[in-house]
VOPAGU-2260 file (C-alpha; in pm, 1 decimal, decimal comma):
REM VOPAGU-2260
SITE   aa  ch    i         X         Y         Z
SITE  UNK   A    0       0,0       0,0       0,0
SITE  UNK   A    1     325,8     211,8     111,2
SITE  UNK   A    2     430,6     172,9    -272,2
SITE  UNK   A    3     119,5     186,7    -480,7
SITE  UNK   A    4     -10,0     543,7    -296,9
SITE  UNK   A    5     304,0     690,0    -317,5
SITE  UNK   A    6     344,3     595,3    -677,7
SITE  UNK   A    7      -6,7     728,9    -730,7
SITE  UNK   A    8      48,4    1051,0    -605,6
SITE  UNK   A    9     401,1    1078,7    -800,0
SITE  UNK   A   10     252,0     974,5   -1122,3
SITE  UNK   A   11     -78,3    1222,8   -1092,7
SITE  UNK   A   12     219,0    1527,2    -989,3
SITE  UNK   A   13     394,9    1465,3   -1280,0
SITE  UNK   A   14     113,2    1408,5   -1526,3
SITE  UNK   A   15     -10,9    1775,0   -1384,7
SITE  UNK   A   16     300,0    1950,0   -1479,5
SITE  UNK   A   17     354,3    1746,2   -1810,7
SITE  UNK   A   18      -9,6    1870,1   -1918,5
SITE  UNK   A   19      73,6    2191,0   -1793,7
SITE  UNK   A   20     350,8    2306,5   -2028,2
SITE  UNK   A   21     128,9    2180,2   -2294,3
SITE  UNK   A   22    -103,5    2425,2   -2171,4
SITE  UNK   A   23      38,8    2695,4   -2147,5
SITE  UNK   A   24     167,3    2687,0   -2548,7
SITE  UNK   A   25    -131,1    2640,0   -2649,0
SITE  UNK   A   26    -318,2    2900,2   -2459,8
SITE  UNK   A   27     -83,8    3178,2   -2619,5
SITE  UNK   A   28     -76,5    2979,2   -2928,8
SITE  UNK   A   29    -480,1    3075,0   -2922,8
SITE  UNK   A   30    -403,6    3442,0   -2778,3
SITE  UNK   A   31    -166,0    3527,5   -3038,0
SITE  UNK   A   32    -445,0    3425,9   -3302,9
SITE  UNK   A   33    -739,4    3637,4   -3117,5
SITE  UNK   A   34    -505,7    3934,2   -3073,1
SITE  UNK   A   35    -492,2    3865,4   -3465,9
SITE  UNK   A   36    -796,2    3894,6   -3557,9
SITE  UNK   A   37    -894,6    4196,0   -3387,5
SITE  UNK   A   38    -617,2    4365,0   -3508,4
SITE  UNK   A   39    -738,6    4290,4   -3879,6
SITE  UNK   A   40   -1084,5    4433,1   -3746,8
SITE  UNK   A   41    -981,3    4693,9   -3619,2
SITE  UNK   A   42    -747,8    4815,1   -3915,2
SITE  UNK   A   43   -1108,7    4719,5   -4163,9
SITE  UNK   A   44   -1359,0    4926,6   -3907,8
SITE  UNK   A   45   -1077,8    5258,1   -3937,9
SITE  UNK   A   46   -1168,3    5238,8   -4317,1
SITE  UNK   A   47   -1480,4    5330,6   -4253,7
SITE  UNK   A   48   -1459,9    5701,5   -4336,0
SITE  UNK   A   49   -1725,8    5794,4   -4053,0
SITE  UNK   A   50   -1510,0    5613,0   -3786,8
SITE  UNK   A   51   -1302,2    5909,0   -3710,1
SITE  UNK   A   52   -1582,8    6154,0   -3713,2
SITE  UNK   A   53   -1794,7    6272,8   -3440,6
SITE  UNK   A   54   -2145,3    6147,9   -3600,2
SITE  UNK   A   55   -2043,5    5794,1   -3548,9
SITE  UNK   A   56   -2267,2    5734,4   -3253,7
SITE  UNK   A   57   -2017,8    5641,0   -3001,0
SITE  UNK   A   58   -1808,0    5374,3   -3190,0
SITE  UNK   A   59   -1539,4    5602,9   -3163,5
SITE  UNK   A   60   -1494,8    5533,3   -2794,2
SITE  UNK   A   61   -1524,7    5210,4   -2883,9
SITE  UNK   A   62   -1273,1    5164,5   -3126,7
SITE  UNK   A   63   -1022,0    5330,1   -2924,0
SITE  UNK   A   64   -1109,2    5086,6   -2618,6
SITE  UNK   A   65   -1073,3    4779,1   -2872,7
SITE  UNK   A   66    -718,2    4887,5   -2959,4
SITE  UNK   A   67    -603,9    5015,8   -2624,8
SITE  UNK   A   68    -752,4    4622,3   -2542,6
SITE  UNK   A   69    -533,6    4489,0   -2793,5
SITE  UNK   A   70    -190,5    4703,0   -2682,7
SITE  UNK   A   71    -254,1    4630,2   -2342,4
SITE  UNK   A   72    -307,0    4233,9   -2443,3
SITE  UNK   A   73    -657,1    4174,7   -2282,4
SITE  UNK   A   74    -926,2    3968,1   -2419,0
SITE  UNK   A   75   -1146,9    4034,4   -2128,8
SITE  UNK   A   76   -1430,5    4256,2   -2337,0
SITE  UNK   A   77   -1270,0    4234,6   -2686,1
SITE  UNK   A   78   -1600,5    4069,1   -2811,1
SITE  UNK   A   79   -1821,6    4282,1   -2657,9
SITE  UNK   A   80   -1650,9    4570,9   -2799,5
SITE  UNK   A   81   -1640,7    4388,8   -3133,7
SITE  UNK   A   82   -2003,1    4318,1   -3120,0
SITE  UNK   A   83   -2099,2    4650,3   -3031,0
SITE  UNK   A   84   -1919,2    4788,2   -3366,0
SITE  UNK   A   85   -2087,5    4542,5   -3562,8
SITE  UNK   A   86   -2439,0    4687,7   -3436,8
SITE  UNK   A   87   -2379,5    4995,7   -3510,8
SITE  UNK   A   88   -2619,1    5136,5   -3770,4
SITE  UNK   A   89   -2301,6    5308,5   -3970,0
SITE  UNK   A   90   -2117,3    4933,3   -3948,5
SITE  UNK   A   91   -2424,7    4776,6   -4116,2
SITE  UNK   A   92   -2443,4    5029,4   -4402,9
SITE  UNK   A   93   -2068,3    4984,9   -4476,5
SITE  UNK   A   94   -1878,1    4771,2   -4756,1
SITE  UNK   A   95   -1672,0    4647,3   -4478,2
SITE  UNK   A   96   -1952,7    4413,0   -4275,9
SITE  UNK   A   97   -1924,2    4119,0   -4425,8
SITE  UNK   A   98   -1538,3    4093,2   -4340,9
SITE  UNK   A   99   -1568,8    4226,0   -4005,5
SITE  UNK   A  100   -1839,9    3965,4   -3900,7
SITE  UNK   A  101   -1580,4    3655,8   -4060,9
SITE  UNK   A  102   -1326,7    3805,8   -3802,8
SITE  UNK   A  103   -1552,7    3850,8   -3550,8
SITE  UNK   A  104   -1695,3    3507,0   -3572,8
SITE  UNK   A  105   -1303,4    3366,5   -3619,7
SITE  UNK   A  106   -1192,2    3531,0   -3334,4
SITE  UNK   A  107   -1560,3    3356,0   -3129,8
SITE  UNK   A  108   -1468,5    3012,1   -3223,4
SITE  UNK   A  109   -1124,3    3047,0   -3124,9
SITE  UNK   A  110   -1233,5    3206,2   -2786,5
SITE  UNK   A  111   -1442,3    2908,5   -2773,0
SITE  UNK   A  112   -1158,6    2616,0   -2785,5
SITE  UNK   A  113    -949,9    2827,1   -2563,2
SITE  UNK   A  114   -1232,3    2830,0   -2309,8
SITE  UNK   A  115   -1281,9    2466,1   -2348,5
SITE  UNK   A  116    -928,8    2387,1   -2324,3
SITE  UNK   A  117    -982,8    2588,8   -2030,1
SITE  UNK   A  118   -1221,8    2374,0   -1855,0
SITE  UNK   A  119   -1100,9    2060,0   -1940,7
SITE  UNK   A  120    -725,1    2142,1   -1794,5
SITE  UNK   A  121    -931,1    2287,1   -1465,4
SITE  UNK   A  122   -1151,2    1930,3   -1445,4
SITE  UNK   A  123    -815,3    1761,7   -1515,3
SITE  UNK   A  124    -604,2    1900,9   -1257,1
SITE  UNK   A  125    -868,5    1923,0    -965,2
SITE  UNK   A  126    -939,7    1550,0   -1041,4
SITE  UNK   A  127    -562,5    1462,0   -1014,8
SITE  UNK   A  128    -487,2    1662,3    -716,3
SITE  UNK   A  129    -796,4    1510,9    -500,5
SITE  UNK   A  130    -683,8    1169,1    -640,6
SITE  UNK   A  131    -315,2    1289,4    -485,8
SITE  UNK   A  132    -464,9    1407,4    -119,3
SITE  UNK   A  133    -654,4    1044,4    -128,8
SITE  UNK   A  134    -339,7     874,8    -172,3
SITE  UNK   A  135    -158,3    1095,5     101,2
SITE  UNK   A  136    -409,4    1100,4     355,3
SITE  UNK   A  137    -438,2     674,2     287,9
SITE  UNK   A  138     -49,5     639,6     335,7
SITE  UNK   A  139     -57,6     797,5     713,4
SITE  UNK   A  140    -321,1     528,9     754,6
SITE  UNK   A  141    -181,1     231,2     637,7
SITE  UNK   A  142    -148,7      38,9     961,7
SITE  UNK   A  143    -494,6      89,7    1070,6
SITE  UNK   A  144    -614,4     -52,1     733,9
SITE  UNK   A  145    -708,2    -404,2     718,6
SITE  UNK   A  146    -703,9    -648,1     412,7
SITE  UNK   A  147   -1035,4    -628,4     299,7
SITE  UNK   A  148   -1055,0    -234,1     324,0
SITE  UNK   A  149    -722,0    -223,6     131,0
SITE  UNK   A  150    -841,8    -408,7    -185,3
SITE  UNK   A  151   -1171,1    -103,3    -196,4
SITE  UNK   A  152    -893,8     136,7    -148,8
SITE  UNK   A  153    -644,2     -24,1    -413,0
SITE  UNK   A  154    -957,9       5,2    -677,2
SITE  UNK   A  155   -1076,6     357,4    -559,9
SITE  UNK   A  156    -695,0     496,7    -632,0
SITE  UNK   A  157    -638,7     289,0    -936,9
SITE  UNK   A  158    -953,2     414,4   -1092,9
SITE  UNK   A  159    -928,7     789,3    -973,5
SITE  UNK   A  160    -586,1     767,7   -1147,9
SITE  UNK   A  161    -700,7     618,2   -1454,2
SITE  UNK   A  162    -958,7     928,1   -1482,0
SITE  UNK   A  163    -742,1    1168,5   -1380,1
SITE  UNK   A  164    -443,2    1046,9   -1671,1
SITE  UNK   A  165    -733,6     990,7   -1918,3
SITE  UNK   A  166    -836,1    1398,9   -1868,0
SITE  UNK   A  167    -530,2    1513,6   -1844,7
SITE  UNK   A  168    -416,2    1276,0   -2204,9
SITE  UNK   A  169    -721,3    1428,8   -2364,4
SITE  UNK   A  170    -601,3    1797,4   -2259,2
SITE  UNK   A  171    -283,9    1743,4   -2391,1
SITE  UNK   A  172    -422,4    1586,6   -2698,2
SITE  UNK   A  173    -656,4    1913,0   -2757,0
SITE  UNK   A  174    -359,5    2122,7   -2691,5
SITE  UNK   A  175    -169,6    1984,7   -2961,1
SITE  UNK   A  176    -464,1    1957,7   -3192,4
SITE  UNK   A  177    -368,2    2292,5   -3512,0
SITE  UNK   A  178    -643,0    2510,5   -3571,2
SITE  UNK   A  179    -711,2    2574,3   -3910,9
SITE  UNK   A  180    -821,3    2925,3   -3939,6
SITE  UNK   A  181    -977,6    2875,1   -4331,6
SITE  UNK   A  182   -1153,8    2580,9   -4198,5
SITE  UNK   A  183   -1332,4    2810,7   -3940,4
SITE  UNK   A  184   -1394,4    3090,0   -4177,7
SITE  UNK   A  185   -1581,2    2755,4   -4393,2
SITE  UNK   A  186   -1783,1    2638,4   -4129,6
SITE  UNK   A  187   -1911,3    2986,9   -4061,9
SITE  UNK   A  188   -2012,2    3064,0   -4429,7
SITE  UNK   A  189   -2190,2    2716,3   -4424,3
SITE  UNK   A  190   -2377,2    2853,4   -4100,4
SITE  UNK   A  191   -2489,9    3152,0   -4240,6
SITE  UNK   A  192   -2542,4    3049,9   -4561,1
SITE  UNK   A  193   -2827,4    2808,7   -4371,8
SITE  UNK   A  194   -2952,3    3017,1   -4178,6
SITE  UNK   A  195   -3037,3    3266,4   -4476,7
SITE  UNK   A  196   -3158,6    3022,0   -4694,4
SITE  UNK   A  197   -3398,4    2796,6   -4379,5
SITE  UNK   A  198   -3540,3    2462,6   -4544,7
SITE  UNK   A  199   -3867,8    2423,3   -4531,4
């Protein structure tokens, strides 16, 4: 019991770490591409010749917050700002719309991995770290553990290991997965091509 606990909790600590420097590549991997794409919107919303000018309802503010976002390297509010540009009466008149909305949807989708990436390296490492304060507190109690409580204990740590390696595989796994930008910008004319055209 001295052995398989200890092992447990060695295994889960490294498997943390291991899945952690994936993580963290791949998180400014997907930062560096959002930063991206509202740097193209941004640069396509200053062609709008009313962007500069007082008549534009606001947006100016809000342009200037969306690039002091992006200099400052915050995501926190970049799609709110983005979406209120794109509702801006001015923004829905202008030539520009269509590739503003493929940026703005680019940059969702890629907000959306990132988030889910996210999550599943949070589930991952809370799972591993109880499995890793089981295994502890069990080792200070080995001697007051008899044979048949031992052989529950051996299959409770063996399968909250298991889980905990199989979450922490699949993070790593989704952190190396490439995202293919073109492929996004696809899926999203598909979307909306559906949605305009409903079948009946």
């Amino acid at each position: 019991m001295y052995y398989t606990f200890s092992t447990i909790a060695q295994v889960l600590a490294a498997f943390i770490a291991l899945s952690g420097v994936f993580l963290i590549f791949k998180i400014q991997e997907l930062k560096k591409m959002q930063f991206l794409q509202v740097q193209y919107f941004y640069n396509y919303a200053s062609g709008i010749v009313s962007l500069n000018s007082s008549s534009f309802h606001g947006c100016v503010a809000i342009a200037v917050k969306l690039k002091t976002l992006h200099q400052s390297e915050c995501l926190a509010g970049m799609l709110k700002e983005m979406d209120l540009i794109l509702d801006n009466s001015v923004v829905q008149n202008s030539a520009q719309l269509k590739s503003l909305k493929r940026m703005h949807n680019i940059f969702q989708k890629i907000d959306r991995r990132r988030k889910h990436i996210l999550l599943l390296a949070k589930i991952s490492i809370i799972s591993g770290v109880i499995t890793i304060l089981l295994s502890v507190s069990i080792l200070t109690m080995v001697t007051r553990i008899n044979i048949s409580q031992s052989i529950i204990l051996f299959i409770i740590g063996l399968l909250g290991t298991f889980a905990s390696i199989m979450l922490m595989t699949i993070t790593i796994f989704k952190s190396l997965q490439e995202i293919n930008l073109i492929e996004l910008e696809t899926d999203n004319s598909l979307t909306s091509r559906v949605s305009q055209n409903p079948q009946p």
